[in-house]
N, CA and C atoms as a LAMMPS dump frame, in Angstrom:
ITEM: TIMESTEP
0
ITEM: NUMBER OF ATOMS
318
ITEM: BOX BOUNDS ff ff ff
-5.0000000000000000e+02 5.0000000000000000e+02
-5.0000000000000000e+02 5.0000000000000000e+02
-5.0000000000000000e+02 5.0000000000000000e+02
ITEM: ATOMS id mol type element x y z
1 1 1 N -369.607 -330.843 -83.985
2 1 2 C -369.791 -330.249 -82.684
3 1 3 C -371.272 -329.946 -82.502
4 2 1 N -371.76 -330.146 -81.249
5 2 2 C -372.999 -330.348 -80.984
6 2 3 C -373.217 -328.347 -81.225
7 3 1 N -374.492 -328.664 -81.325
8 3 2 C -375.113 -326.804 -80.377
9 3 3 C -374.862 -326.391 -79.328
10 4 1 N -374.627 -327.154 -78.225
11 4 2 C -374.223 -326.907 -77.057
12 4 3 C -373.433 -326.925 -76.691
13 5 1 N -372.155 -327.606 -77.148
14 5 2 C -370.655 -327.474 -77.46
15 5 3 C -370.251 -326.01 -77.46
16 6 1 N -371.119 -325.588 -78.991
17 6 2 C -370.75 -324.686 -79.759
18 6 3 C -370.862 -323.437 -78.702
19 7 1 N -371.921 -323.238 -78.288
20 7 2 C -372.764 -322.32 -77.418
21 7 3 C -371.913 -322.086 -76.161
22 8 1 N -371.133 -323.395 -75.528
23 8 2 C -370.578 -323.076 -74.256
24 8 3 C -368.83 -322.769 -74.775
25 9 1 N -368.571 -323.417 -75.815
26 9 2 C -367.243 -323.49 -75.605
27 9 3 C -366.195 -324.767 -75.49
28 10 1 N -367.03 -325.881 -75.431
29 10 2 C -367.088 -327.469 -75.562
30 10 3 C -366.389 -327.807 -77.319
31 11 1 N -365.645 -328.71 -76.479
32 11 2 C -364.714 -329.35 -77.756
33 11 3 C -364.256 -328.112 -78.499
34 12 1 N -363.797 -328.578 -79.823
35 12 2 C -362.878 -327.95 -80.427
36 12 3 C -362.156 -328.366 -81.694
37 13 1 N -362.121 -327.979 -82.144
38 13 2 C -361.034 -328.379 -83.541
39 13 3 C -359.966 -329.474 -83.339
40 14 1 N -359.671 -330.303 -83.757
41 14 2 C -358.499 -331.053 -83.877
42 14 3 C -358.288 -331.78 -82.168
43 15 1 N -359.006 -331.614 -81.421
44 15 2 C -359.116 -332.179 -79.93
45 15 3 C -358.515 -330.952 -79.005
46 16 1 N -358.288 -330.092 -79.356
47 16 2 C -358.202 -328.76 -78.87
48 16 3 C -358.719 -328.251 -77.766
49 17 1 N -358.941 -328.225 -76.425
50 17 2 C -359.576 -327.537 -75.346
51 17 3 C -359.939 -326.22 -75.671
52 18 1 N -360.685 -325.899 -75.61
53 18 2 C -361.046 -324.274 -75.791
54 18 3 C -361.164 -323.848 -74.012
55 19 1 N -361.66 -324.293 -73.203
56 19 2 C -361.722 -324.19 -71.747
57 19 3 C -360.582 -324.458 -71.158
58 20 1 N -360.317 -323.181 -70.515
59 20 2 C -358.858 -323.436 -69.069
60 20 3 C -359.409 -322.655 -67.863
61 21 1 N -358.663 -323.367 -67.263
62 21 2 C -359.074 -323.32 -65.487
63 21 3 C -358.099 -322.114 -65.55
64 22 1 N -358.18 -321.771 -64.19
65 22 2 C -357.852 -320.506 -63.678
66 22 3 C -355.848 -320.063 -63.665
67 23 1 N -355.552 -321.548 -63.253
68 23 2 C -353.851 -321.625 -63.36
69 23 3 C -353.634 -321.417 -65.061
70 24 1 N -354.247 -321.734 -66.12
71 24 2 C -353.811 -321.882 -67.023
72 24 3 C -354.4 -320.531 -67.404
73 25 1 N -355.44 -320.032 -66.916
74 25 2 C -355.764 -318.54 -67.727
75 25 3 C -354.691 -317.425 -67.176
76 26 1 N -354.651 -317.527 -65.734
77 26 2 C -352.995 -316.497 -65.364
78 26 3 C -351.732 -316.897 -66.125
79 27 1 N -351.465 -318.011 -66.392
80 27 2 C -350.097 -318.417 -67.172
81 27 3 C -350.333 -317.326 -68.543
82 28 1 N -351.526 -318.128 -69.168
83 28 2 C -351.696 -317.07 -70.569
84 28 3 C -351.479 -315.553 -70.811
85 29 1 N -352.402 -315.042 -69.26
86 29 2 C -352.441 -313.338 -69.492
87 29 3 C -351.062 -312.581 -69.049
88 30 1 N -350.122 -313.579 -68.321
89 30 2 C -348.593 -313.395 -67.836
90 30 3 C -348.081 -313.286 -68.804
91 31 1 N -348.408 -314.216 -69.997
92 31 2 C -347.674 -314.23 -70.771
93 31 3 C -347.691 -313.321 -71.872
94 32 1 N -348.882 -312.653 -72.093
95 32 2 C -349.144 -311.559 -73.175
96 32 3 C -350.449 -311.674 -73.618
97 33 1 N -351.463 -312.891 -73.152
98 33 2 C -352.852 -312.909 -73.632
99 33 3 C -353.552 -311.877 -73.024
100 34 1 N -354.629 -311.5 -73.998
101 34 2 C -355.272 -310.422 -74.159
102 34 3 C -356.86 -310.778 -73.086
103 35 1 N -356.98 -310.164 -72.084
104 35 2 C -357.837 -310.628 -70.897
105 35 3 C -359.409 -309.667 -71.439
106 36 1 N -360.343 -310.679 -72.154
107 36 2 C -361.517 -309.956 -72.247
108 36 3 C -362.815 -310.155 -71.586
109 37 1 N -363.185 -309.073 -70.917
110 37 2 C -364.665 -309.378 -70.422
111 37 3 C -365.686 -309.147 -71.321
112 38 1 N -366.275 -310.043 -71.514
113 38 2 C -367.733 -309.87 -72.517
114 38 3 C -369.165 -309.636 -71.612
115 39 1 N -368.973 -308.959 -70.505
116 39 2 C -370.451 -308.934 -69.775
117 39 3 C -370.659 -307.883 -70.568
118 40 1 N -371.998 -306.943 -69.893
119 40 2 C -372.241 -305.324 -70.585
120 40 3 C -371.044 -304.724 -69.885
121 41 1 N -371.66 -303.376 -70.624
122 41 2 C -370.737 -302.87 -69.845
123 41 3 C -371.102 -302.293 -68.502
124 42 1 N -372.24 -301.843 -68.147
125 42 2 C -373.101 -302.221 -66.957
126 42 3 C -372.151 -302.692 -65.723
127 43 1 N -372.121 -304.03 -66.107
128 43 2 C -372.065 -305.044 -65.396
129 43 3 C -370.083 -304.955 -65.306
130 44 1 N -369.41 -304.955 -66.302
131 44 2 C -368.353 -304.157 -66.573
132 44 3 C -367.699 -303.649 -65.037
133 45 1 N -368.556 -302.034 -65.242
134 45 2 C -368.59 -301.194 -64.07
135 45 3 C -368.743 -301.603 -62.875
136 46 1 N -369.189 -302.509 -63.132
137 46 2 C -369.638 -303.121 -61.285
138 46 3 C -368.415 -304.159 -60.821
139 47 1 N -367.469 -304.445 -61.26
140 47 2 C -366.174 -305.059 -60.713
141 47 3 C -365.437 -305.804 -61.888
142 48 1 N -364.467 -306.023 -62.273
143 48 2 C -363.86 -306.933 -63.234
144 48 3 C -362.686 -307.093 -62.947
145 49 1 N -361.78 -308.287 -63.519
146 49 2 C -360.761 -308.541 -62.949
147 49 3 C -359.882 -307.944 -63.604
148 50 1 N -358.713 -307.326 -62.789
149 50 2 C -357.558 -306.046 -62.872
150 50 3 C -357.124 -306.697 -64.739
151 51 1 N -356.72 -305.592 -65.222
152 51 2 C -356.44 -305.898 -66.859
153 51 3 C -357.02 -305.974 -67.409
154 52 1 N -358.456 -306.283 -67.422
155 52 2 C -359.412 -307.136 -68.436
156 52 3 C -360.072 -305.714 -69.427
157 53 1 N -360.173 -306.025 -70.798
158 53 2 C -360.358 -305.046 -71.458
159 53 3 C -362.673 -305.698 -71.773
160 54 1 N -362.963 -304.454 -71.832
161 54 2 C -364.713 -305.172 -71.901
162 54 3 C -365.039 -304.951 -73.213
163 55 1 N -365.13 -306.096 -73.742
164 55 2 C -366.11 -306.407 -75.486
165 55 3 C -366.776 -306.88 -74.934
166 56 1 N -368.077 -306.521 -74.866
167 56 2 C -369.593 -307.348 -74.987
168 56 3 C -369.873 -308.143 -76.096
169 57 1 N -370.313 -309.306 -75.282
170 57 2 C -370.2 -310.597 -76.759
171 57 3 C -370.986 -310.209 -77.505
172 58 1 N -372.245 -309.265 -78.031
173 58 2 C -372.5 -308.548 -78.799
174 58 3 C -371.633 -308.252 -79.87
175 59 1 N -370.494 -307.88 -79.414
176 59 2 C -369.469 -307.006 -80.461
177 59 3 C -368.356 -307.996 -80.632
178 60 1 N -368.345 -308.871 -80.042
179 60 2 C -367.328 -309.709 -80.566
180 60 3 C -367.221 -309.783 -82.02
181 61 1 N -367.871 -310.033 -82.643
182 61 2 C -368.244 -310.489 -84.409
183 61 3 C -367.524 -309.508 -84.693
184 62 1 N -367.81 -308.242 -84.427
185 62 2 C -367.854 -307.073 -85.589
186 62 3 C -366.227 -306.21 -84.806
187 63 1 N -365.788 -306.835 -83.735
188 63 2 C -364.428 -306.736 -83.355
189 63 3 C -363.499 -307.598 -83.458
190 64 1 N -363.317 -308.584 -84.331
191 64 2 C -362.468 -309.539 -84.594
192 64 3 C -361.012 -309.309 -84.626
193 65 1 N -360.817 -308.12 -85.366
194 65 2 C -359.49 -307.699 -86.219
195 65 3 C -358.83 -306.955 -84.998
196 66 1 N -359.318 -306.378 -84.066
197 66 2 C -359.189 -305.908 -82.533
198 66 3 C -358.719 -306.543 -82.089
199 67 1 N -359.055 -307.583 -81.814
200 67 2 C -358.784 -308.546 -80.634
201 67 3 C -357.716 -309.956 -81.994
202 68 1 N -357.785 -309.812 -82.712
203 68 2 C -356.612 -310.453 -83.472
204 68 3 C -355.239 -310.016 -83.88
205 69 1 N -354.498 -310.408 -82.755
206 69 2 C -353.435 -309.559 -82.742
207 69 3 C -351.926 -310.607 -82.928
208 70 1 N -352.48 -312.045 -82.887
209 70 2 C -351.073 -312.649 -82.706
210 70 3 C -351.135 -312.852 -80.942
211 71 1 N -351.476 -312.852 -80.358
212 71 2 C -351.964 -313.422 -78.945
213 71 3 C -352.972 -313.955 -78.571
214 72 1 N -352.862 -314.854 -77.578
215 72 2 C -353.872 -315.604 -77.376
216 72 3 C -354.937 -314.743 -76.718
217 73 1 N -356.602 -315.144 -76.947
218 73 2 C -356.983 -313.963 -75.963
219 73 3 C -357.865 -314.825 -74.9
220 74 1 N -358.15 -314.584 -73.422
221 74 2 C -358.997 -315.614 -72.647
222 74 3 C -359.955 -314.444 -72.485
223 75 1 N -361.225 -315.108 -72.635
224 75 2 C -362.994 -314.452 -72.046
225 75 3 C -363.352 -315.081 -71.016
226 76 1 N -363.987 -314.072 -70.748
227 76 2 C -364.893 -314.404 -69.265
228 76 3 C -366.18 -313.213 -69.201
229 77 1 N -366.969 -314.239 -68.283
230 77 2 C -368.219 -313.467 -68.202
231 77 3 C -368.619 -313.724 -66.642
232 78 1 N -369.961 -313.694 -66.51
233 78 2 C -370.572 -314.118 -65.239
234 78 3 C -370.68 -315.066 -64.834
235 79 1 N -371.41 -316.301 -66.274
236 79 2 C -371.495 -317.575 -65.761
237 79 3 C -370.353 -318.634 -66.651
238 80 1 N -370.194 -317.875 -67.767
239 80 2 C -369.748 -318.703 -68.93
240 80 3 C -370.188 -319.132 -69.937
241 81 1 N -371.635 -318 -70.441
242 81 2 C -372.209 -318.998 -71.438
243 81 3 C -371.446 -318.032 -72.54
244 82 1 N -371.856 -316.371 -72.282
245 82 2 C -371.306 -315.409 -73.177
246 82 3 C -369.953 -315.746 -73.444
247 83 1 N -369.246 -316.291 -72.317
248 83 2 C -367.545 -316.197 -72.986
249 83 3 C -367.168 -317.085 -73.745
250 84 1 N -367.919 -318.249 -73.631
251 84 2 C -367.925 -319.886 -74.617
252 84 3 C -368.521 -319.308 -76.093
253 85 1 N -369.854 -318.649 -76.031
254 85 2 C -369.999 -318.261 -77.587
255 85 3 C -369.016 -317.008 -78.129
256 86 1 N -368.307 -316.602 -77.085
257 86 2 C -367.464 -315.344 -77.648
258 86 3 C -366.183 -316.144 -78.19
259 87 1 N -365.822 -317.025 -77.84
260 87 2 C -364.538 -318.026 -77.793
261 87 3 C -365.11 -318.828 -79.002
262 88 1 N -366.081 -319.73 -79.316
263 88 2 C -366.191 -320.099 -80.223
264 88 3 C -366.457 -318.665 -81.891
265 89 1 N -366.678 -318.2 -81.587
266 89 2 C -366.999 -317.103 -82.957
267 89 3 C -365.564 -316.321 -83.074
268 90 1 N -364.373 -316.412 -81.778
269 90 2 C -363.152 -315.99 -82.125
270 90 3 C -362.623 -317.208 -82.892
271 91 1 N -362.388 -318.442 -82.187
272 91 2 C -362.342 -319.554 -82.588
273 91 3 C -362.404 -319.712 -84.202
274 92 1 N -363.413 -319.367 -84.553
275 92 2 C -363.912 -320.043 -85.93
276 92 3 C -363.218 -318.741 -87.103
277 93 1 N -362.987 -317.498 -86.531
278 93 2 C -362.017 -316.875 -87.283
279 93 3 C -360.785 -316.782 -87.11
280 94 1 N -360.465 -317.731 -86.324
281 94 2 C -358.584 -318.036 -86.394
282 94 3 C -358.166 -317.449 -85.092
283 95 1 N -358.8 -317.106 -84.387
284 95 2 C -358.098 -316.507 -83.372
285 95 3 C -357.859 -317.523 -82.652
286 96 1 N -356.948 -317.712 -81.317
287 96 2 C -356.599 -318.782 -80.593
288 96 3 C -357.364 -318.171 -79.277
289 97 1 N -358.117 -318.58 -78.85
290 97 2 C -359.011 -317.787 -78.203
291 97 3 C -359.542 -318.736 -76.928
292 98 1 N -359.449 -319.063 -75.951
293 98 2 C -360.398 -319.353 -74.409
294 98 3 C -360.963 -319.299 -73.776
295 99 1 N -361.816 -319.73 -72.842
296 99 2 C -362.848 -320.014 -72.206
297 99 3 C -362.802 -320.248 -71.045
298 100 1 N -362.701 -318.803 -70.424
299 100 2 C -362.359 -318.939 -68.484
300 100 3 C -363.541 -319.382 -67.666
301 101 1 N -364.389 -318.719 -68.56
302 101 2 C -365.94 -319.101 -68.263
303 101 3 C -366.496 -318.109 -67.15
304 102 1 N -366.812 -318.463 -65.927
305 102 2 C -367.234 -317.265 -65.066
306 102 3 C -366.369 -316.572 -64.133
307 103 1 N -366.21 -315.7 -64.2
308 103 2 C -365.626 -314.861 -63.693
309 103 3 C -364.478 -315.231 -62.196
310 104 1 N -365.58 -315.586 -61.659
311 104 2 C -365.238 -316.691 -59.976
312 104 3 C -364.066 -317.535 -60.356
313 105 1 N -364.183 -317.395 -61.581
314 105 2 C -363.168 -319.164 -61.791
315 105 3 C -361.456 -318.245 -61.489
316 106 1 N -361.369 -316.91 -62.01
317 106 2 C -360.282 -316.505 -61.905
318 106 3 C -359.28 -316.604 -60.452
């Protein structure tokens, strides 16, 4: 996987999508996935979509075991770069983890 793959959220293990569009991120969070915003929290405060719990991709790393629960979890940010590296670093510790990307997309 390239750097930029890695960085956005591109490709994946075994041919795996890590990126879903907006129908497939409501199916998930209907279903029990765990809805995370990784902006600040700043930014947080200033609107987010109903449910969404805020880890700043900062803390993703050092919140793994949090957010590893046996559910899938989908990120989102502003544009999509934070939620692709938050998705890949869940990703790479087993979590089953997605890439809504920016926020708008919901």
């Amino acid at each position: 996987m390239s750097f930029f793959q890695s960085l956005f959220g591109g490709g994946g293990g075994g041919g795996a999508s890590t990126s879903v569009d907006s129908a497939k991120a409501r199916e998930l969070v209907k279903a029990g996935a765990l809805l995370i915003d990784v902006r600040s929290p700043g930014e947080f405060s200033g609107g987010a979509i109903p449910g969404a719990k805020n880890v700043p991709v900062d803390q993703i790393g050092g919140r793994v075991a949090e957010l590893n629960v046996g559910k899938p979890v989908v990120l989102y940010c502003r544009s999509g770069a934070r939620s692709g590296s938050a998705t890949a670093t869940l990703r790479a510790a087993g979590v089953e983890a997605y890439n809504l990307g920016p926020m708008s997309a919901w």
